[in-house]
N, C-alpha and C positions, 0 to 999 in steps of 0.2 A: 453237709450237716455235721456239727461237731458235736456230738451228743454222747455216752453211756456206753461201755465197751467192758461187760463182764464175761466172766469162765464159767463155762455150762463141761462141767464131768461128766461123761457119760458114766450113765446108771445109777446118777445122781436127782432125784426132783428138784431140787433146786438151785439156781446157780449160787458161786461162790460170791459173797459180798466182794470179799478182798483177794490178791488184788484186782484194783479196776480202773479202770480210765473214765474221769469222769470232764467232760469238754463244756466250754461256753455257751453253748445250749442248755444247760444243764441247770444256767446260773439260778432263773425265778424259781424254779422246784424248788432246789437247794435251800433257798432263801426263803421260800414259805416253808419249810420243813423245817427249820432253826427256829423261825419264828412259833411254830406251833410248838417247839420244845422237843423235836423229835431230831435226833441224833443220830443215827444206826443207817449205816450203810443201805440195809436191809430195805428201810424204809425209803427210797431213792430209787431201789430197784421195783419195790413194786408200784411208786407212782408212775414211772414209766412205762411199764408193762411191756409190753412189746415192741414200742420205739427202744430197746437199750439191746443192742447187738450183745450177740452172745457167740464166744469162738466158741465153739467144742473144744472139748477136751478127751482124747482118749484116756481109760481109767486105768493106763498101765503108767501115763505121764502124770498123775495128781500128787505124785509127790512133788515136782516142780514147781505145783504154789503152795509151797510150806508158809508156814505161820510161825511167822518170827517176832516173837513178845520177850523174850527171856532171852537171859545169857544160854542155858540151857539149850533153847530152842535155835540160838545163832549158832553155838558147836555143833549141833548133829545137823544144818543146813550147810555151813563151810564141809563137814566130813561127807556128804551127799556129796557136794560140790567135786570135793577133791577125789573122790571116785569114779568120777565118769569120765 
């Protein structure tokens, strides 16, 4: 099955959108979801529901999927980075 592969934080309710693996199973959701005008990650995750694998995540490791939008937010992930 090549399907939905998100990060589930522990002590988190719900998983993180991004990032995530999204596979060729995934295509006709995908594809009615664009169609309906619905965009968001979010919305992908909960048409699958429980078919979309979910790793854990320990909540000492969630900095690891930082969110990187800005210049701002790439410098303090490179300085994470070069830290460890």
């Amino acid at each position: 099955i090549d399907g939905m592969t998100i990060f589930q934080v522990e002590g988190e309710e719900t998983p993180r959108p991004l990032p995530c693996r999204i596979g060729a199973d995934c295509l006709e959701d995908v594809q009615r979801l664009i169609d309906a005008g619905e965009y968001a990650v979010k919305g992908l995750i909960d048409a699958l529901g429980p078919d979309a694998v979910r790793v854990e995540v320990a909540s000492r490791e969630r900095e690891l999927l930082l969110n990187v939008n800005t210049p701002d937010d790439f410098e303090r992930a490179c300085a994470l980075l070069r830290s460890s």
